[in-house]
C-alpha positions as CSV (number, residue, x, y, z in Angstrom):
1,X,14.5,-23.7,-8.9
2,X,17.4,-21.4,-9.4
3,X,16.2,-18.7,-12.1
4,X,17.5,-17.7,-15.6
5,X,19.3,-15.3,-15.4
6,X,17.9,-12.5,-17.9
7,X,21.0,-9.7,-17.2
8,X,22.3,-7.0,-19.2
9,X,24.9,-6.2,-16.7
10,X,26.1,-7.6,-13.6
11,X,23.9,-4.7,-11.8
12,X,20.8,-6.3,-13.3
13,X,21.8,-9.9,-12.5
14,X,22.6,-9.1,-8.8
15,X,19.1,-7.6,-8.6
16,X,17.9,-11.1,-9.6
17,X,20.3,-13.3,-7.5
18,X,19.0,-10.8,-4.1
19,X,15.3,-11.1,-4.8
20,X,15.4,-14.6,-5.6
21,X,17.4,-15.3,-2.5
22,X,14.9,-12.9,-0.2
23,X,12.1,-15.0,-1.2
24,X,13.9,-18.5,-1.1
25,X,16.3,-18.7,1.5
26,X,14.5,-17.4,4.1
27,X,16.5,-14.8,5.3
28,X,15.0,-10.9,5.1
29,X,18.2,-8.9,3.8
30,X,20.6,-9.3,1.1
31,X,23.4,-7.4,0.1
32,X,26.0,-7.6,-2.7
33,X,29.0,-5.5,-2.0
34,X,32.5,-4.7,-3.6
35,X,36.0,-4.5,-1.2
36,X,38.0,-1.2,-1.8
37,X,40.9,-1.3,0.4
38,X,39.4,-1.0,4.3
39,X,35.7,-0.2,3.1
40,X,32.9,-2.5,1.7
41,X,30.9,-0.6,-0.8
42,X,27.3,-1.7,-0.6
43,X,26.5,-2.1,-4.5
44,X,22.7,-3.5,-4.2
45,X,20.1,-4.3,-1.4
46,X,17.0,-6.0,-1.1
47,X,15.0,-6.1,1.5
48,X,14.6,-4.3,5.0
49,X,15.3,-4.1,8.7
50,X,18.9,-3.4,8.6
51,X,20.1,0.9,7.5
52,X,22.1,0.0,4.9
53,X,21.7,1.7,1.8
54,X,23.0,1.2,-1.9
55,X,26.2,3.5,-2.0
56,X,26.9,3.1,1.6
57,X,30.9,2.5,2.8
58,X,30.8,0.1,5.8
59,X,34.3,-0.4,7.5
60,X,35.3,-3.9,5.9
61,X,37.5,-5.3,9.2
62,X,34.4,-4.8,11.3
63,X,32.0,-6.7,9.2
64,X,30.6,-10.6,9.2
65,X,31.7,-11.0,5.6
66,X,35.5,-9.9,6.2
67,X,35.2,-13.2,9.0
68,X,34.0,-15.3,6.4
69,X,36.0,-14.4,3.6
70,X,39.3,-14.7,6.1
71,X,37.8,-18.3,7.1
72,X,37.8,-16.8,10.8
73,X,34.0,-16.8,10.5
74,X,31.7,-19.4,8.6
75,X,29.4,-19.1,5.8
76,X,26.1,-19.7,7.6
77,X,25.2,-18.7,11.5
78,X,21.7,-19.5,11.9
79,X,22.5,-17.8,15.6
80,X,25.4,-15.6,15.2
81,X,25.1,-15.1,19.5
82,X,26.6,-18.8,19.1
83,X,29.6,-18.2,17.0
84,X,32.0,-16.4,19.0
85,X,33.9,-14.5,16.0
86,X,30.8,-13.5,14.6
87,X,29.2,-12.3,17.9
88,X,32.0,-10.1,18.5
89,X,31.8,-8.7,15.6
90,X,31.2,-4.6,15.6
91,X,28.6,-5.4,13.3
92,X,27.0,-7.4,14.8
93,X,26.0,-5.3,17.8
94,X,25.7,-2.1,15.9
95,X,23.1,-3.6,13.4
96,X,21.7,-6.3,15.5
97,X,22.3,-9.2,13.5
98,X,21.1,-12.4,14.5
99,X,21.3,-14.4,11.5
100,X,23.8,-14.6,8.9
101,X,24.9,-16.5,5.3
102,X,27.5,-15.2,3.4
103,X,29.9,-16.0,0.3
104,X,32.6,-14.4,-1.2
105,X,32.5,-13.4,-5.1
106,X,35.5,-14.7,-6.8
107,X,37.2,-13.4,-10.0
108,X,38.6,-15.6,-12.3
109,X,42.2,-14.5,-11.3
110,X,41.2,-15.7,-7.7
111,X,41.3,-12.5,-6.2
112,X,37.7,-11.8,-3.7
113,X,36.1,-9.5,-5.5
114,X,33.3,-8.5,-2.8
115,X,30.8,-10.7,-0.8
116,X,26.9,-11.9,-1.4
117,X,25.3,-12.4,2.2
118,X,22.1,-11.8,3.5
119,X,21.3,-10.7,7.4
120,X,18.4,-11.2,9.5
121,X,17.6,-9.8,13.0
122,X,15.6,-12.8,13.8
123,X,17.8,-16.3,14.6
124,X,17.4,-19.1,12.0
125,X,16.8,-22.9,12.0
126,X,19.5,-24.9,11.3
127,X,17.8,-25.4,8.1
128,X,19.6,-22.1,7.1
129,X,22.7,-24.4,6.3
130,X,21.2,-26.0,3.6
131,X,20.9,-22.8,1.8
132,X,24.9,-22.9,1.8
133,X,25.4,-24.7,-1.5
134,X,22.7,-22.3,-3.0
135,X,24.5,-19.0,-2.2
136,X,27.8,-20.6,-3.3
137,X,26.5,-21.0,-6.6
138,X,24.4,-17.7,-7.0
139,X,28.3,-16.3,-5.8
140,X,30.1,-18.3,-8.5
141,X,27.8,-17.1,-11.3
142,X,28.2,-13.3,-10.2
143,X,31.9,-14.0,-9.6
144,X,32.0,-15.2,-13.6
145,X,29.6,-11.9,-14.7
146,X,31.6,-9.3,-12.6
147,X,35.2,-11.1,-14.2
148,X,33.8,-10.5,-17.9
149,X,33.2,-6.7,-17.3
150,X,36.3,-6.4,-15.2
151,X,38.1,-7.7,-18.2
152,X,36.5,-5.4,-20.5
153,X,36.9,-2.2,-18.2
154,X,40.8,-3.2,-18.2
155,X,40.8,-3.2,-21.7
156,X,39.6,0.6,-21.9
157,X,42.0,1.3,-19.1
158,X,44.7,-0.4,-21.5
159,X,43.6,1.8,-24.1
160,X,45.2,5.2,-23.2
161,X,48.3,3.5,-22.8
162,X,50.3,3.6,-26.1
163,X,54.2,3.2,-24.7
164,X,54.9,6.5,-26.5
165,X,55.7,8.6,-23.1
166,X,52.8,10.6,-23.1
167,X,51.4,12.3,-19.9
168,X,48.2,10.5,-19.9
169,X,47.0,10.9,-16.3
170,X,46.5,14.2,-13.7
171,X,48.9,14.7,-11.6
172,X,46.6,15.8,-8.9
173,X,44.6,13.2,-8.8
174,X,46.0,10.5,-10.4
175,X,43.4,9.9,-12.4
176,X,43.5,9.7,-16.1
177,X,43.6,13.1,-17.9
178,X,42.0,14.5,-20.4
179,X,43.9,13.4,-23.5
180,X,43.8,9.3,-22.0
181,X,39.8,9.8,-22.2
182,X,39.3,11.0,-25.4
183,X,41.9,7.8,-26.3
184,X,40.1,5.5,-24.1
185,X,35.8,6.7,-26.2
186,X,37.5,6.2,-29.3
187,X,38.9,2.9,-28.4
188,X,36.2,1.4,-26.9
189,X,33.6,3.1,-29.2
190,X,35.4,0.5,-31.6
191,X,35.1,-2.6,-29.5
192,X,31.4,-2.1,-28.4
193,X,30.7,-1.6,-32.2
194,X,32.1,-5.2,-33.0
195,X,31.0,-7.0,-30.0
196,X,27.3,-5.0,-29.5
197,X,28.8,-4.3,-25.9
198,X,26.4,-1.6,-23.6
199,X,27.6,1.2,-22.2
200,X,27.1,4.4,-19.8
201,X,29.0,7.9,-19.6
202,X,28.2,9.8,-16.5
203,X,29.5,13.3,-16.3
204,X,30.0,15.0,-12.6
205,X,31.1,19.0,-12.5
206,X,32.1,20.3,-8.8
207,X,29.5,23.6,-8.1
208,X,31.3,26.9,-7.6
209,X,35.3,25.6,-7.6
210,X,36.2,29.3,-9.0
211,X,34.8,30.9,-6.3
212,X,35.9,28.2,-3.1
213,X,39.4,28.8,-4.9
214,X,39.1,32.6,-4.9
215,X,37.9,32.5,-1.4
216,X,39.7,29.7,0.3
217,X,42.6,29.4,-1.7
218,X,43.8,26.8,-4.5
219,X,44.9,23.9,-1.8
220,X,41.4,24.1,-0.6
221,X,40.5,24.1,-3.8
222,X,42.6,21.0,-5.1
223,X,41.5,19.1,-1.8
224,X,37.6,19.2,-2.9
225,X,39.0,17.9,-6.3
226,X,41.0,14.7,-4.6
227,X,38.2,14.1,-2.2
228,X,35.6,14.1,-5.2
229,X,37.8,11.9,-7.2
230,X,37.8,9.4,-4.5
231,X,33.8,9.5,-4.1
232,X,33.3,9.1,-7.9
233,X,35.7,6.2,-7.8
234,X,34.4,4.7,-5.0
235,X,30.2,4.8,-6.5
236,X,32.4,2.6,-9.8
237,X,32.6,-1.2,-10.0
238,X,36.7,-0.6,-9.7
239,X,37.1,-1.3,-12.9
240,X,35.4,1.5,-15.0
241,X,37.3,4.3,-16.2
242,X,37.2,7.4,-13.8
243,X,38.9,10.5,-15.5
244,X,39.3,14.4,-14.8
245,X,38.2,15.8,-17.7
246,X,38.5,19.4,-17.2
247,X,39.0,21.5,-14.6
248,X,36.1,21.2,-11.9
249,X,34.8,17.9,-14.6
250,X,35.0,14.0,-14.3
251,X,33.5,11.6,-16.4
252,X,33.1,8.2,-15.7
253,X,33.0,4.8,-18.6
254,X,31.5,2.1,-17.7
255,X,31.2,-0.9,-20.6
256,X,29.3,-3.9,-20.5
257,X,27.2,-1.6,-18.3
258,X,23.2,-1.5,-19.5
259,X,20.5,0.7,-17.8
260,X,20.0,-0.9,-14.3
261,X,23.9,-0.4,-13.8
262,X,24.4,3.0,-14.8
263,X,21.6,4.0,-12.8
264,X,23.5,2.2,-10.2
265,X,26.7,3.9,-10.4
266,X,24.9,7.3,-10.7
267,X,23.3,6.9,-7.7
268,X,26.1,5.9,-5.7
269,X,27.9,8.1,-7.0
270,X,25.5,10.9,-5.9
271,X,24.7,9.6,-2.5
272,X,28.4,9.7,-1.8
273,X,28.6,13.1,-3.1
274,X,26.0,14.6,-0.8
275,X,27.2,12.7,1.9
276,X,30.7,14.2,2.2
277,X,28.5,17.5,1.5
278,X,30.3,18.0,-2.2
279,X,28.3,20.6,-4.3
280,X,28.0,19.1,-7.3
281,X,25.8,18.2,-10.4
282,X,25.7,14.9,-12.3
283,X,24.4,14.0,-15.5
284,X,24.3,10.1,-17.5
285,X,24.0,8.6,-20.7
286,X,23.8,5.3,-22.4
287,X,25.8,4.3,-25.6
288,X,23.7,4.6,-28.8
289,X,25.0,2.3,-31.6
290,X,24.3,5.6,-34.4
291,X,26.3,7.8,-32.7
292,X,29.4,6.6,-30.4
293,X,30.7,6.7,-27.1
294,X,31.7,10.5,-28.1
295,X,28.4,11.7,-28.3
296,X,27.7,9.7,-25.1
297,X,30.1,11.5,-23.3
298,X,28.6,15.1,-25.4
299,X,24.9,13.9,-24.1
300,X,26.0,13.0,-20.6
301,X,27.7,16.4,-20.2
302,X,24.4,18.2,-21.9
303,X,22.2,16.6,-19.4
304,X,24.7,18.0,-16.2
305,X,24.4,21.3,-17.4
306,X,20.7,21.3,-17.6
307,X,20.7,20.0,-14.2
308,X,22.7,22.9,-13.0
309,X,19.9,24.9,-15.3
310,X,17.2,24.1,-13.1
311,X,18.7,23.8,-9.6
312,X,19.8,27.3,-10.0
């Protein structure tokens, strides 16, 4: 029976989807994964045999999905060894797959957002293909989720734009500025209060730029800040807001975004951070109906510097 879905985000009904599809589809590890230019950001796993982790930024032309979603590959290979395009397929001989089942997640303006698929290092029966029409539809019903929130993460994107010929985003990193956040909480502080939407703040502060600048010079300096813009952006669901908000600061919205998904994004976000070796501290919150996305943002920051506190 497919389930219910009980979500408060797409994060918490992709958790479902993958655990429901571990213990019913007969394949050991599921994946759900978003497409940002040549990577394929790992978003959620379940499961185990393959070293893939949440967070993790796989080459996208070297995978099984980018076969399938190019209709170069199929959907289901009970025995990848016996599909040609799949077998070749750096993937496949770097992780050992030996079984896969794939589709893509579609928004509603028909662009891919990511992929669903699950991997095995064992080959299937061919009784894997009747599982087709069952990952089509668990696709199509995170495709739909994933659309909503894209369409409300546009909307606070929309937000800091006014026509009025402001400079609303940092030069540096192209990012939205200071002035376009502040715009962008009070906007959507108004929209979540109508529609009783969720939201998350995370707050991320680069360790010791001051003294890399003082010691290194500023280009080094500005480099860390690009490359850490990049790693914040890339933990998101590409369609949060990602802004600088002060000099060595980010801060990061994410709406229709309830617990399970902001500890998502946080730890992607972190795992990227230490994985390009980027000294830096992070701290979340969640949206409280009595006070605002402003004090969200005030909390989020609070709870950054008090994990600086005790780090030092």
């Amino acid at each position: 029976m497919i389930p219910t879905l009980p979500y408060e985000d797409f994060s918490a009904a992709t958790d479902t989807v993958l655990s429901f599809l571990r213990q019913n589809a007969g394949v050991e590890f599921w994946m759900a994964t978003r497409i940002d230019g040549n990577d394929l950001i790992v978003l959620q796993t379940v499961g185990e045999g393959f070293p893939i982790k949440n967070g993790d930024a796989l080459a996208w032309a070297d995978s099984l999905c980018w076969r399938m979603v190019n209709g170069v590959g199929p959907r289901v290979a009970h025995d990848v060894s016996a599909v040609p395009m799949l077998a070749t397929a750096p993937f496949t001989e770097l992780l050992h797959v030996a079984a896969y089942i794939g589709a893509p997640l579609i928004l509603s303006d028909g662009k891919t957002y990511g992929t669903l698929c699950g991997l095995d290092r064992a080959p299937k029966g061919k009784e894997l293909d009747e599982q087709r029409g069952l990952i089509g539809i668990m696709a199509g019903l995170l495709g739909a989720i994933v659309s909503r929130e894209k369409s409300m993460g546009a909307s606070a994107a929309d937000a800091s734009d006014d026509g009025a010929g402001e400079v609303l985003t940092d030069h540096l990193t192209q990012l939205v500025n200071r002035r376009a956040w502040d715009r962008i909480l009070l906007s959507e502080e108004s929209r979540c209060a109508r529609h009783n939407h969720s939201a998350c703040v995370i707050a991320v502060d680069i360790n010791g730029l001051a003294d890399i600048n003082q010691q290194h010079g500023r280009d080094h300096g500005d480099a860390l800040l690009c490359k850490t813009a990049q790693i914040v952006k890339r933990g998101c669901r590409g369609y949060d807001v990602v802004a600088r908000t002060g000099e060595d600061e980010f801060g990061v919205l994410a709406v229709e975004c309830g617990l399970k998904g902001a500890k998502g994004i946080f730890d992607r976000i972190k795992a990227g951070l230490q994985r390009e070796e980027v000294p830096a501290a992070l701290g979340l919150s969640l949206r409280n109906a009595a006070t605002g996305l402003s004090r969200t943002f005030e909390e989020a920051t609070n709870t950054l510097v008090n994990a600086k506190r005790l780090s030092r």
